[in-house]
BALO-433744 format. One line per 4 residues: for each residue x, y, z of N, C-alpha, C, O. Coordinates in pm, 1 decimal. Layout:
X:Y:Z:X:Y:Z:X:Y:Z:X:Y:Z ~ ... .
//
This chain:
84.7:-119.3:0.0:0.0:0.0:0.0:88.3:124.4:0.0:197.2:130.6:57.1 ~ 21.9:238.9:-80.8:140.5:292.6:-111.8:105.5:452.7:16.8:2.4:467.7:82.4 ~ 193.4:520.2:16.0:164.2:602.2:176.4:19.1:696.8:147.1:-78.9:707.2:220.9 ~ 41.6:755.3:23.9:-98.9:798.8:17.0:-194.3:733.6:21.9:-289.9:801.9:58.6 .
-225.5:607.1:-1.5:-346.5:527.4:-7.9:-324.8:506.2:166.9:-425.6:535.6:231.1 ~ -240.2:472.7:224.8:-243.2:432.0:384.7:-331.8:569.1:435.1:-438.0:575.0:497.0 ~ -250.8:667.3:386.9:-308.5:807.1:484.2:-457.8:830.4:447.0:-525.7:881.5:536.1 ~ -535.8:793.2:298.3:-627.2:759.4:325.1:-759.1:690.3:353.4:-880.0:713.4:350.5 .
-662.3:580.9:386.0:-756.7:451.3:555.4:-774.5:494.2:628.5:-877.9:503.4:694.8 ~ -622.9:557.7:646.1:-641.0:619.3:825.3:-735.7:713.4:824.5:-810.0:720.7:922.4 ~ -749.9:793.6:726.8:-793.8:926.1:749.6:-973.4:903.7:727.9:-1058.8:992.3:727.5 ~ -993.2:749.0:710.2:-1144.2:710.9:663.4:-1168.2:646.3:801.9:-1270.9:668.4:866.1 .
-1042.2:544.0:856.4:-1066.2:490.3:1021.0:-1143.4:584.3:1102.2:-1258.9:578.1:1144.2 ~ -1053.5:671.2:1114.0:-1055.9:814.5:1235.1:-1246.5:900.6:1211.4:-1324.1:962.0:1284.6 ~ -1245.5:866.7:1106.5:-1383.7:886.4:1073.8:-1528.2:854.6:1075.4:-1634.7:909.6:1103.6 ~ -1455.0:666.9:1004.3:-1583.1:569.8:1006.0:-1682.9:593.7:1134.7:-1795.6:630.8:1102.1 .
-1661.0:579.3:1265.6:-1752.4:568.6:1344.3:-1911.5:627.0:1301.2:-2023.9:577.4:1292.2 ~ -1833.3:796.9:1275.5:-1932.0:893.4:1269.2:-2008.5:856.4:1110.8:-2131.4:863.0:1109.3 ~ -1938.1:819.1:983.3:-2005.4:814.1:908.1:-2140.1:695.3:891.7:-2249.2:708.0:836.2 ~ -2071.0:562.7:975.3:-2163.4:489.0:1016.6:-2270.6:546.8:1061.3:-2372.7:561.6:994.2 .
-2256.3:581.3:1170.0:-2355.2:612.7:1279.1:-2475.6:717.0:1224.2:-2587.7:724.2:1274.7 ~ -2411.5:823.3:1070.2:-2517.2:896.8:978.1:-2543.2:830.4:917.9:-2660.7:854.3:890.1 ~ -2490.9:695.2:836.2:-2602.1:639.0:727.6:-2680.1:561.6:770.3:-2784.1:548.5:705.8 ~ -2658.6:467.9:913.8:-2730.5:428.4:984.7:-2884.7:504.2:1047.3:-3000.0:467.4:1069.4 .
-2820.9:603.0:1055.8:-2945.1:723.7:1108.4:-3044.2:729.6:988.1:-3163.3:700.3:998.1 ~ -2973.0:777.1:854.4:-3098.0:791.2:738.0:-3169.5:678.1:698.9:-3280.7:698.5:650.2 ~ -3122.0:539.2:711.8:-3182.8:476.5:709.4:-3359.3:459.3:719.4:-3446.2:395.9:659.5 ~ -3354.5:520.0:790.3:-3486.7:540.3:821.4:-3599.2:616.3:692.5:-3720.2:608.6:670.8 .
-3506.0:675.1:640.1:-3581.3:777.7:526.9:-3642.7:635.3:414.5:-3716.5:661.9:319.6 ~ -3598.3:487.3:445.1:-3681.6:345.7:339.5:-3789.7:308.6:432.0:-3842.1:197.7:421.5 ~ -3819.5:375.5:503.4:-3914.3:359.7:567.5:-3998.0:452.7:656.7:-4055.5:437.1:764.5 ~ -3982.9:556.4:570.3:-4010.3:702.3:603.3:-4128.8:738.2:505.5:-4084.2:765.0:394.0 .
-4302.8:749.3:515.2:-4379.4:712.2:402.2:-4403.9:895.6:361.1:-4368.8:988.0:434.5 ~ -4461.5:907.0:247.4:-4507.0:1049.0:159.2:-4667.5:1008.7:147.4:-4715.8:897.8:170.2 ~ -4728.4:1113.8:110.9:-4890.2:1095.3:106.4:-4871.8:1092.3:-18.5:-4881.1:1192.4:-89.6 ~ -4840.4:964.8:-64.3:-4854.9:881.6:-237.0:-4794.7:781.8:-228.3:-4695.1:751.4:-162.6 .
-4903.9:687.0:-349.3:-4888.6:541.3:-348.0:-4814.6:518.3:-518.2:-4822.3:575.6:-626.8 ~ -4739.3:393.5:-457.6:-4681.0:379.5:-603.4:-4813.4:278.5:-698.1:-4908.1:239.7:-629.7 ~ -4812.7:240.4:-854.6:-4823.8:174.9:-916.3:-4912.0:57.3:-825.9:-5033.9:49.8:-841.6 ~ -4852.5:-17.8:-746.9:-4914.2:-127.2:-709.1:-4974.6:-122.9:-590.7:-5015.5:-222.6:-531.2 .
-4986.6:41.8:-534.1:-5017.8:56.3:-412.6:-4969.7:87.0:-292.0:-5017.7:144.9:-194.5 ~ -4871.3:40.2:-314.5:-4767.4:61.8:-187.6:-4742.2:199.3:-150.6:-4715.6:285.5:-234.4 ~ -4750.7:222.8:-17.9:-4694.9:353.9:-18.2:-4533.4:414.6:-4.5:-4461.1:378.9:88.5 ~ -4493.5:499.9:-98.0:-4451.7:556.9:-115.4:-4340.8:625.8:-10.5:-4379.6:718.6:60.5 .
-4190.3:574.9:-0.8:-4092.5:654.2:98.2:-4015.4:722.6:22.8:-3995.4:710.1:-98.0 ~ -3952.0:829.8:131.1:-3854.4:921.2:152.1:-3778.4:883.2:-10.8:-3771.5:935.6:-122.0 ~ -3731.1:760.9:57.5:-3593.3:692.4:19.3:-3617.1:727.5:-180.7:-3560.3:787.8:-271.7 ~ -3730.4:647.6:-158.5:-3772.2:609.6:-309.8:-3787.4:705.4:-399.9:-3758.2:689.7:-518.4 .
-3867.7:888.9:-315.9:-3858.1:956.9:-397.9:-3767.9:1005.4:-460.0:-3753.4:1043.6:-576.1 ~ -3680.3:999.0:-333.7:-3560.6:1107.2:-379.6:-3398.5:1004.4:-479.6:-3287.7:1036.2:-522.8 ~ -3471.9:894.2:-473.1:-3377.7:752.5:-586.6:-3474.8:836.8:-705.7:-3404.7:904.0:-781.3 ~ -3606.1:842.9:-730.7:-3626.9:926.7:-877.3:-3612.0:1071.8:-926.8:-3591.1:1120.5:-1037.9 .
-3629.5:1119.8:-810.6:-3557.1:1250.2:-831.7:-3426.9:1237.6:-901.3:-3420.2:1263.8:-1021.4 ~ -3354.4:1210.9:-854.6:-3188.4:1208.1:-900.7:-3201.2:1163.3:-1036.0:-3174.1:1224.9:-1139.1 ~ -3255.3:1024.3:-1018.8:-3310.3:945.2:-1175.5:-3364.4:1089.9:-1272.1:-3312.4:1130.2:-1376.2 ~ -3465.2:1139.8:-1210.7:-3492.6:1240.6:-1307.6:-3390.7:1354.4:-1357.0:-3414.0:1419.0:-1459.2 .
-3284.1:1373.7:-1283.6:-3223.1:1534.9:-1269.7:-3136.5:1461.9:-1410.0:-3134.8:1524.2:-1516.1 ~ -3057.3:1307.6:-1395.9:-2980.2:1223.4:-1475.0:-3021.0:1249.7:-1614.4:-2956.9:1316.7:-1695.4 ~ -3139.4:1187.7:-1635.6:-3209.0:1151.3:-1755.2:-3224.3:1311.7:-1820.2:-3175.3:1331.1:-1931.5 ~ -3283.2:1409.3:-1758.8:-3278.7:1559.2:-1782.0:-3156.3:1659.3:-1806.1:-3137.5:1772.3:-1851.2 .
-3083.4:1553.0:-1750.1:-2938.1:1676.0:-1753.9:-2868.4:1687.4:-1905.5:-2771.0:1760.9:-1921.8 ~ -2924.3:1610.6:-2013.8:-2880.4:1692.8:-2130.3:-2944.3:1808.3:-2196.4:-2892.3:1858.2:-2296.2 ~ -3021.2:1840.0:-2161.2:-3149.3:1918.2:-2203.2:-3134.0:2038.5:-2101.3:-3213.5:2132.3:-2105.9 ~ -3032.8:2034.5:-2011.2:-3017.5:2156.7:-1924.5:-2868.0:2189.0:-1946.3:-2779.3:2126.9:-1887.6 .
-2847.0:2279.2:-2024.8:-2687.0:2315.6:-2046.4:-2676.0:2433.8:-1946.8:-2760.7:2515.1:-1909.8 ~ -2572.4:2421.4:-1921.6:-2535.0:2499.1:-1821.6:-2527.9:2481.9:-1634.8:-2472.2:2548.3:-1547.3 ~ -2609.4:2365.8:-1633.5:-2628.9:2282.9:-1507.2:-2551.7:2201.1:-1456.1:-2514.0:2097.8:-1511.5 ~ -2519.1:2239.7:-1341.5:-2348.2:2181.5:-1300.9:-2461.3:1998.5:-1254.1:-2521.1:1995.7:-1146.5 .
-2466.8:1900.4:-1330.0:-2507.0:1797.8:-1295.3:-2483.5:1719.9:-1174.9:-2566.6:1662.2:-1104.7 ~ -2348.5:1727.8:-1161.1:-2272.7:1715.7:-990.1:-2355.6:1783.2:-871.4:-2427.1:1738.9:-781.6 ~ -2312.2:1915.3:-912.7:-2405.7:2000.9:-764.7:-2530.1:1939.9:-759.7:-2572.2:1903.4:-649.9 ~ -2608.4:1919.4:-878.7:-2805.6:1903.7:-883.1:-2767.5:1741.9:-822.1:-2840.8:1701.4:-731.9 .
-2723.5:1706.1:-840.8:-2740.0:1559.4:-784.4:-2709.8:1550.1:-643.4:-2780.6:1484.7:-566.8 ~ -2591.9:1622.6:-601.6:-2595.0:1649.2:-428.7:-2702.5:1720.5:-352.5:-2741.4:1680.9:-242.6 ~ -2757.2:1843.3:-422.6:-2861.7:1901.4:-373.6:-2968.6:1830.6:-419.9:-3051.6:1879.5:-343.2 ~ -3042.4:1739.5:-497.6:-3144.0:1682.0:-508.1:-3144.0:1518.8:-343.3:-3239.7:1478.6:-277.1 .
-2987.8:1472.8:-338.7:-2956.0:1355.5:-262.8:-2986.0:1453.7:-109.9:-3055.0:1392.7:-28.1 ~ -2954.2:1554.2:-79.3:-2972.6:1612.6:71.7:-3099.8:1666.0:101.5:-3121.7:1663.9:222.6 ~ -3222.0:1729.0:10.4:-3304.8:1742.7:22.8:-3393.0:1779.0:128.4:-3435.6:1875.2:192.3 ~ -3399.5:1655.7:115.7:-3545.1:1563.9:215.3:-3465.5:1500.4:334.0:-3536.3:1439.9:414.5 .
-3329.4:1503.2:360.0:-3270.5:1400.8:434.6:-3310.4:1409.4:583.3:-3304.2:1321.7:669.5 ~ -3366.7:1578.3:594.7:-3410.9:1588.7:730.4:-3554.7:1520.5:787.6:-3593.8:1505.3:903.3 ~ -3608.0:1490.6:676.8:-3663.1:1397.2:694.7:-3682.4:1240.7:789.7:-3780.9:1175.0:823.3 ~ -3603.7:1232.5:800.4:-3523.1:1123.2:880.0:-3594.1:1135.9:1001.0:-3668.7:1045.4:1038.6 .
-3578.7:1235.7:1063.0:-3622.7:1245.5:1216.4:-3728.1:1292.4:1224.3:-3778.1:1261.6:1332.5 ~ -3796.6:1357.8:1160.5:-3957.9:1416.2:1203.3:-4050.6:1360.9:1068.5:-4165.8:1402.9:1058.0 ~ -4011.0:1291.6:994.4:-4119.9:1239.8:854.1:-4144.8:1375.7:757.1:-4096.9:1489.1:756.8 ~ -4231.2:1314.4:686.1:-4252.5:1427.8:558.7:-4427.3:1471.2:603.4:-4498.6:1391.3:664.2 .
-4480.1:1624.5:555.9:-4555.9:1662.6:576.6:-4611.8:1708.7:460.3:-4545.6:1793.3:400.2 ~ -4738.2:1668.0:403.4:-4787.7:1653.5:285.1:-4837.9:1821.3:190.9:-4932.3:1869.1:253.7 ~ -4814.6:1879.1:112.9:-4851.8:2005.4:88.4:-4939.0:2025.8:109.0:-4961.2:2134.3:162.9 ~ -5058.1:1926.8:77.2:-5186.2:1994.7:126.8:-5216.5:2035.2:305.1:-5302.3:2104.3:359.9 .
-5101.8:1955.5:356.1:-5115.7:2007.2:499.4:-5012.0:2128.6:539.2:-4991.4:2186.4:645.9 ~ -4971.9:2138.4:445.6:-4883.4:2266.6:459.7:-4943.7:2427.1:430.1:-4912.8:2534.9:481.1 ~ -5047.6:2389.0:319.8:-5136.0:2495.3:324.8:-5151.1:2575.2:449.1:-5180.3:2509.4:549.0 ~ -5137.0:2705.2:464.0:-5150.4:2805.3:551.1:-5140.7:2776.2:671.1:-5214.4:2810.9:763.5 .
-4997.6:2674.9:673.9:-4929.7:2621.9:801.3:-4811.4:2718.8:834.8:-4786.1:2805.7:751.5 ~ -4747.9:2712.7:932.2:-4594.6:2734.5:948.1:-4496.0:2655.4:871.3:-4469.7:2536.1:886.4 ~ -4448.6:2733.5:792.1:-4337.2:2687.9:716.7:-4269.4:2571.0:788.4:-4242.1:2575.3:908.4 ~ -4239.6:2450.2:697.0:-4160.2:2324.2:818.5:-4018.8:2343.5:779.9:-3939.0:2255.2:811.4 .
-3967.1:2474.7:699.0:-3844.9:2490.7:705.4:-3779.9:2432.0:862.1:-3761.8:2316.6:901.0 ~ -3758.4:2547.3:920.8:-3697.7:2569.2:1062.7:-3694.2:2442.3:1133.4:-3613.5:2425.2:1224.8 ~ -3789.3:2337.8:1091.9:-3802.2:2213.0:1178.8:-3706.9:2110.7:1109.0:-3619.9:2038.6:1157.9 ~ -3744.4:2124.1:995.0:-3646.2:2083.8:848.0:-3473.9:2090.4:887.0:-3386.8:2004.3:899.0 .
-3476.8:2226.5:898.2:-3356.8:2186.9:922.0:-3251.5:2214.6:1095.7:-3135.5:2215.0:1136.9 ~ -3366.1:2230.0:1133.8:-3306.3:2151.9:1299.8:-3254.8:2017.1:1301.9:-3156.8:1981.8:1367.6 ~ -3346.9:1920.2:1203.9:-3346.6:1789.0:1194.8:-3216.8:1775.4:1131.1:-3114.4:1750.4:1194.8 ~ -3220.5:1789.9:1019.3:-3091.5:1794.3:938.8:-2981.2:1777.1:1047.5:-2907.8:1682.5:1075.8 .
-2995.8:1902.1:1098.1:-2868.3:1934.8:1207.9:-2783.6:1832.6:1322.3:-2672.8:1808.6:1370.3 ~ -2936.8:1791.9:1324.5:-2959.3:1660.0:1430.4:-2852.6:1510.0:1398.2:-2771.5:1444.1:1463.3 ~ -2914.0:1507.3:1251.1:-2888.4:1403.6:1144.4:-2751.6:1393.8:1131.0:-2695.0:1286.7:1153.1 ~ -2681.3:1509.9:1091.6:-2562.5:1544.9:1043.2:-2485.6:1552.2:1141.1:-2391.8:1625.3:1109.3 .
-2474.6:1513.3:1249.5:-2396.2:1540.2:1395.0:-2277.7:1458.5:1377.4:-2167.4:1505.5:1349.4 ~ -2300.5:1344.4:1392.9:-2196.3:1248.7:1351.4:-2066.6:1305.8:1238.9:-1945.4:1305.7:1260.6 ~ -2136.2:1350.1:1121.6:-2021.6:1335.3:1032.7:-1930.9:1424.5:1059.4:-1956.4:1517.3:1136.1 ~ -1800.8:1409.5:995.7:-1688.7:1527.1:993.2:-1748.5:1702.8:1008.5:-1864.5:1735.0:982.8 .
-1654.1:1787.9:1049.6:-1714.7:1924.6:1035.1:-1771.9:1960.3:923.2:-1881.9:2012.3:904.2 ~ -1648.1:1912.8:813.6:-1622.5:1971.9:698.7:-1738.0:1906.3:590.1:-1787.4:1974.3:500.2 ~ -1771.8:1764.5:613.6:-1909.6:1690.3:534.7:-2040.7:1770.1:603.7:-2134.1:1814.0:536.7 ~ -2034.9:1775.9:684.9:-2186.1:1800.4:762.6:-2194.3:2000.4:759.1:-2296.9:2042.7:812.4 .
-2121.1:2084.5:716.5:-2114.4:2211.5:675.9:-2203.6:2187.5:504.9:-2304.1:2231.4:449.0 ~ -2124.7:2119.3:484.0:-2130.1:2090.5:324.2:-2263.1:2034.8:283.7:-2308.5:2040.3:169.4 ~ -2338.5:1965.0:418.2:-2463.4:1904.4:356.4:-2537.7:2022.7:375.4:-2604.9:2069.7:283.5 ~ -2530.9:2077.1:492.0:-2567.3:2229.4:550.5:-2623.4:2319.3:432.6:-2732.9:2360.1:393.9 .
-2471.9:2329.6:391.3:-2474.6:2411.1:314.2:-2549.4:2419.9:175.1:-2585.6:2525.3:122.8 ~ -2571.9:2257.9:109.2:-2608.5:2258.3:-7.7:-2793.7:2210.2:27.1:-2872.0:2184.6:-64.4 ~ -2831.9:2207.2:175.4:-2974.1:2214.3:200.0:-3029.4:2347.0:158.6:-3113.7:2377.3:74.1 ~ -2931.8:2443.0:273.0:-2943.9:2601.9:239.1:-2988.5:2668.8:123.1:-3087.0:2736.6:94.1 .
-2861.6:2620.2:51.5:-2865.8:2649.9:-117.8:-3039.5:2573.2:-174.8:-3105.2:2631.6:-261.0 ~ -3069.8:2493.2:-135.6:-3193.9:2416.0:-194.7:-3278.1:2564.3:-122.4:-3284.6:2678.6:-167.8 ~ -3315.8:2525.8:-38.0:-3416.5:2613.9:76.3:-3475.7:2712.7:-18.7:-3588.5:2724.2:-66.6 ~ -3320.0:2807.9:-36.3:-3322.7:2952.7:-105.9:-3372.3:2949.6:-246.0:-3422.7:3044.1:-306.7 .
-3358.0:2867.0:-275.7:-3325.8:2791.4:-441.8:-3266.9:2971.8:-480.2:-3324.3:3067.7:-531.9 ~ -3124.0:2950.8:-423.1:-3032.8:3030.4:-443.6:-2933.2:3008.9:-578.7:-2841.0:3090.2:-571.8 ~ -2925.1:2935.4:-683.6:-2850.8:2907.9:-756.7:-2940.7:2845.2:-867.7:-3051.1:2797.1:-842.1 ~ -2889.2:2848.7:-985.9:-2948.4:2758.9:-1132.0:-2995.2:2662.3:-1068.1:-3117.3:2649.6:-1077.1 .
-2913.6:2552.1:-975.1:-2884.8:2401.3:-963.0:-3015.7:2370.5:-846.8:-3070.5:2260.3:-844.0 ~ -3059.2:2493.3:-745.4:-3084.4:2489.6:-666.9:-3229.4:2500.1:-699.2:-3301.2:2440.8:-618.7 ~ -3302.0:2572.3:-815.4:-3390.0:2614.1:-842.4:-3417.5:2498.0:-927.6:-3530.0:2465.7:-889.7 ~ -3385.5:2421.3:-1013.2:-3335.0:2323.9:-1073.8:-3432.1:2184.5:-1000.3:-3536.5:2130.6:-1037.2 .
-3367.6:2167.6:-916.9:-3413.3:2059.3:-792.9:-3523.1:2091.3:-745.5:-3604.3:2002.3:-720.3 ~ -3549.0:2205.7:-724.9:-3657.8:2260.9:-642.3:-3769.9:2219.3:-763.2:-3861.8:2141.9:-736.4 ~ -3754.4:2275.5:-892.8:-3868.6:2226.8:-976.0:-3865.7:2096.6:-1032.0:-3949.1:2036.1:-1099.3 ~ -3751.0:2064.9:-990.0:-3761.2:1851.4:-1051.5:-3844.5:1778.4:-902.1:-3913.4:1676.9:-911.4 .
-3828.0:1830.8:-808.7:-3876.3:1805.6:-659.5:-4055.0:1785.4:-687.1:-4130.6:1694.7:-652.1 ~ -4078.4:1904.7:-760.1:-4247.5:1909.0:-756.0:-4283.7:1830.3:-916.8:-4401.0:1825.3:-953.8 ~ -4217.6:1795.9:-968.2:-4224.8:1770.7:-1075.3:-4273.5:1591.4:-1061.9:-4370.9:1530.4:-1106.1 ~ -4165.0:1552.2:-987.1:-4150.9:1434.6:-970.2:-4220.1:1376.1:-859.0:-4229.0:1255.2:-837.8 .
-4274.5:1479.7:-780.6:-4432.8:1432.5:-718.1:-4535.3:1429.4:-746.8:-4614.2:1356.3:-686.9 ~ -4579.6:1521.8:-867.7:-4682.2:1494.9:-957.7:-4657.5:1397.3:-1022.7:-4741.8:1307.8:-1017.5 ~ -4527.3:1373.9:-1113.7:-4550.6:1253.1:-1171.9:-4604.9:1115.0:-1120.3:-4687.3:1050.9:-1185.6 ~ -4544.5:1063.9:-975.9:-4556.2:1003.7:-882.0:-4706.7:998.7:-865.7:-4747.3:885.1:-890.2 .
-4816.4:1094.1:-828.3:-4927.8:1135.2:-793.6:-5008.5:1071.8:-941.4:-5096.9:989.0:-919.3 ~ -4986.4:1100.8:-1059.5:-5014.5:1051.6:-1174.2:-5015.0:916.3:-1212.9:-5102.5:868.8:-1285.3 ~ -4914.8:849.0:-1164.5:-4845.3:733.0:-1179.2:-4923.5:606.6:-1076.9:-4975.8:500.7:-1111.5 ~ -4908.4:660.4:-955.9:-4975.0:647.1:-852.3:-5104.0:544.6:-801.3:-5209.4:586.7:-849.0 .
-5120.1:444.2:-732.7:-5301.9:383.6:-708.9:-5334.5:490.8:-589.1:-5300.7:458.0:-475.3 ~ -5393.2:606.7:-607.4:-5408.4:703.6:-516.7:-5560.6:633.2:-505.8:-5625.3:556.0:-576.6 ~ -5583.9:708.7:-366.7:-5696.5:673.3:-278.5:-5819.9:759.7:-368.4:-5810.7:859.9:-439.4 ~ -5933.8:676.5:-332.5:-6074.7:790.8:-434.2:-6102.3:889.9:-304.7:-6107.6:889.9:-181.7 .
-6112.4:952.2:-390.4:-6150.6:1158.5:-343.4:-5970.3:1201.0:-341.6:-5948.3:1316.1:-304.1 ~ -5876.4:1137.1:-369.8:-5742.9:1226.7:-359.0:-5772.3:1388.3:-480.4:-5843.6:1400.7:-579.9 ~ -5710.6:1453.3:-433.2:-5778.8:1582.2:-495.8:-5671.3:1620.9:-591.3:-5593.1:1706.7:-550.3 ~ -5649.6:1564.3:-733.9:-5520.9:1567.9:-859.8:-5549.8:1723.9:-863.6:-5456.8:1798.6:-833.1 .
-5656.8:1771.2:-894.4:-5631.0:1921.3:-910.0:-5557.6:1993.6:-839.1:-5498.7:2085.3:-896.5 ~ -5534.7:1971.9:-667.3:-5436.5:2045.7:-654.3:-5256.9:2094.5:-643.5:-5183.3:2175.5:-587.1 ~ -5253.9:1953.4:-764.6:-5104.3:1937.5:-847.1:-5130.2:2085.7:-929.0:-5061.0:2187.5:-925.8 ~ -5250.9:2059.4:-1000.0:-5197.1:2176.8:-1107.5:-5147.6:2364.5:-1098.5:-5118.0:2457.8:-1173.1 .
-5165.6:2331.4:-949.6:-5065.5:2450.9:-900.1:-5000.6:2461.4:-810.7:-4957.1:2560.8:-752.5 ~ -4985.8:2315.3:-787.3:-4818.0:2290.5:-686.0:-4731.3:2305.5:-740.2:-4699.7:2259.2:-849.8 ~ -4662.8:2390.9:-655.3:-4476.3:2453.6:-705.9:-4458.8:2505.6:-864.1:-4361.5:2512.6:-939.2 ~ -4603.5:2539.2:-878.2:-4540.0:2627.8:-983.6:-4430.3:2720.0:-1033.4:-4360.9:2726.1:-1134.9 .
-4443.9:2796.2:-909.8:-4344.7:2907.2:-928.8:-4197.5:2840.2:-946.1:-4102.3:2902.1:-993.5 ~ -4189.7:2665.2:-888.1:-4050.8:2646.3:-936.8:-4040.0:2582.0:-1068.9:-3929.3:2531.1:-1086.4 ~ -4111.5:2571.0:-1154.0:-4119.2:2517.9:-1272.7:-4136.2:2637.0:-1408.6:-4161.7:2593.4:-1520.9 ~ -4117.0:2811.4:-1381.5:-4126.1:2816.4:-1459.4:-4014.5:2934.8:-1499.8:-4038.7:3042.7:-1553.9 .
-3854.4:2869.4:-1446.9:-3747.8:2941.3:-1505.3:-3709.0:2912.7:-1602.1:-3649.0:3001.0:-1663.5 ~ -3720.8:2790.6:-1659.9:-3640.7:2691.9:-1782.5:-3761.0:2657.9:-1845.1:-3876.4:2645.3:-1804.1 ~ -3693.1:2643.1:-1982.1:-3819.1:2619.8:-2053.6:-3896.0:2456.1:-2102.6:-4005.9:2406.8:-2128.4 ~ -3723.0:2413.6:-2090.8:-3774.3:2266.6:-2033.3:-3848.2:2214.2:-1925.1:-3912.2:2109.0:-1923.7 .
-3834.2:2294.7:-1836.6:-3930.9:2259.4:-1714.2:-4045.5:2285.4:-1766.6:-4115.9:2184.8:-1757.9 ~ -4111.5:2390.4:-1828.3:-4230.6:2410.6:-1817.7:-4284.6:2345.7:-1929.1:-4407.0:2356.6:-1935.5 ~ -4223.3:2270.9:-2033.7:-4266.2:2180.2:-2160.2:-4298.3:2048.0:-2063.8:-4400.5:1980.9:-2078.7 ~ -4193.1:2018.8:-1959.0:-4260.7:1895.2:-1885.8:-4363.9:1929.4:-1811.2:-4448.4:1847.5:-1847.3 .
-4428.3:2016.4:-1706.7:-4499.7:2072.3:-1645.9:-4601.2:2046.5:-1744.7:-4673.0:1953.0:-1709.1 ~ -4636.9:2101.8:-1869.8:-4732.9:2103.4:-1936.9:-4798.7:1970.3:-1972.9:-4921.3:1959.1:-1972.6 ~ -4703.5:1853.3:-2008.9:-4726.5:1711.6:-1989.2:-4766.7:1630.5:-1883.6:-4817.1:1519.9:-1903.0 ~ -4742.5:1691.4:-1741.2:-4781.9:1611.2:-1609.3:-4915.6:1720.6:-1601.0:-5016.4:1687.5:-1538.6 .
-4908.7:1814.0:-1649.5:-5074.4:1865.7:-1563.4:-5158.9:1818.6:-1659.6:-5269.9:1780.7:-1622.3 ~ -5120.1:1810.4:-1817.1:-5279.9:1731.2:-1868.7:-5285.2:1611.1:-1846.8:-5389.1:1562.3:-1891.3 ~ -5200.8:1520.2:-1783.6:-5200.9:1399.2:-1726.8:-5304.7:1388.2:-1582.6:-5395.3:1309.5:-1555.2 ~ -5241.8:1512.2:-1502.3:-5327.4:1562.7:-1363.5:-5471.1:1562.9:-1442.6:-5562.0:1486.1:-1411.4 .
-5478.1:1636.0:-1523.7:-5655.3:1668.6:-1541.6:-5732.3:1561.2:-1594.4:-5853.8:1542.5:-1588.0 ~ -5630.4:1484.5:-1654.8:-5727.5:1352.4:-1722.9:-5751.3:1258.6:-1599.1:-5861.8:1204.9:-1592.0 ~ -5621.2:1223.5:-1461.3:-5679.2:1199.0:-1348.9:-5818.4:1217.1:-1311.2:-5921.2:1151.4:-1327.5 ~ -5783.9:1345.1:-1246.5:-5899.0:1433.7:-1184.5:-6015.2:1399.6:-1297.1:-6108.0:1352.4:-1231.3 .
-6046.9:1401.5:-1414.8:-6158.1:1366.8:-1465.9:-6242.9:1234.5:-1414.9:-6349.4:1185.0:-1378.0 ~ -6112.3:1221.8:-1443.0:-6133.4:974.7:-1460.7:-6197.7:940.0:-1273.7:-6281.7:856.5:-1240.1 ~ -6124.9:1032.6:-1189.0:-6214.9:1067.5:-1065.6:-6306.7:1111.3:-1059.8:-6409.1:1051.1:-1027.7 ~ -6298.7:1243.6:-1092.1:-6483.7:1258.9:-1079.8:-6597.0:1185.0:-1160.0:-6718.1:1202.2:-1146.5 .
-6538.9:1106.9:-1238.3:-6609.8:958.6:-1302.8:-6710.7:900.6:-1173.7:-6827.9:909.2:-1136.9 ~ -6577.4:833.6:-1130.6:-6561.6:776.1:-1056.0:-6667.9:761.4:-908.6:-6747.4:674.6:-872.3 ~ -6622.5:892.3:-849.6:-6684.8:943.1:-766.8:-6830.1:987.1:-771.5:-6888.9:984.8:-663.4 ~ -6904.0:1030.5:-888.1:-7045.1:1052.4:-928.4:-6997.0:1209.3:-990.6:-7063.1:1274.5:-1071.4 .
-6919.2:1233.4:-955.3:-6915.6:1414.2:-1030.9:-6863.9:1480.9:-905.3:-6862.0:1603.5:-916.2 ~ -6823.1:1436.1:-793.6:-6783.3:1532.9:-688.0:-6644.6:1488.7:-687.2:-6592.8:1385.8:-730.6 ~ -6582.0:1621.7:-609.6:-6446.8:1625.8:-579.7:-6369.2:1654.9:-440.7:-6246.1:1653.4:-437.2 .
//
């Protein structure tokens, strides 16, 4: 082994405890549920959304020039991670709630204890950057985030009376910097409305 590769074992030894002890902690986010069911019913975790998110930012990232693909994939992977300790809270219950920022990222804080200064600044930091959707990359995520819960919601064996209409003006405002975003946007909401129809089928005409 040659000395640089030794120095960094050691320098992963001196560490491991703490990094254990955080992926051990998120763990929890595969068994952390969202108010949506997949395809066969099942409901829907943490874990899973944010494995298609990324999937989505991947598959999208030629069609976004200028998008540092690296950053969108770290800020799409930290997200939700605060999640972990207090669960996810559904938009429609967020309606003319207290922002779950502040709780959001207490948790985080919580989460991130374990790791190095310098990793756990860095997750900090690129939550922050999400929060603000302070950057291309940040704003980016923020509209692949709502994007990819409608799709999900679309995709979905959602419960009868779930209310698809009020996708068609979730997170708008982050879907309409790029123009690719809003060519997909335009594809998941007439998807939303043919839902919402095929429901009020369903239902006798109420919603």
């Amino acid at each position: 082994m040659s000395d640089h590769d030794r120095r960094r074992v050691d320098a992963l030894m001196q560490d491991l405890p703490g990094l254990l002890a955080f992926l051990r902690a998120a763990e929890s986010l595969k068994h952390t549920t969202r108010t949506s069911w997949t395809s066969t019913g099942v409901h829907e975790t943490v874990a899973a959304h944010t494995w298609r998110l990324c999937l989505m930012a991947l598959v999208l990232a030629p069609y976004l020039p200028g998008i540092d693909l690296g950053r969108l994939l770290r800020i799409c992977l930290v997200h939700d991670l605060g999640e972990a300790i207090s669960g996810d809270i559904s938009a429609v219950l967020q309606v003319g709630a207290p922002s779950k920022a502040e709780q959001e990222r207490a948790d985080l804080e919580q989460l991130t204890a374990p790791l190095p200064a310098s990793l756990r600044a860095e997750f900090l930091s690129l939550w922050d950057e999400y929060e603000q959707a302070a950057t291309p990359e940040a704003r980016t995520a923020k509209g692949l985030d709502k994007l990819e819960t409608i799709l999900q919601h679309n995709q979905g064996a959602m419960p009868q009376g779930f209310d698809f209409r009020f996708n068609l003006q979730y997170g708008a405002q982050y879907t309409q910097h790029d123009p690719v975003l809003q060519a997909l946007r335009a594809v998941l909401d007439a998807e939303t409305e043919a839902r919402a129809v095929a429901s009020d089928d369903v239902s006798g005409g109420t919603t």
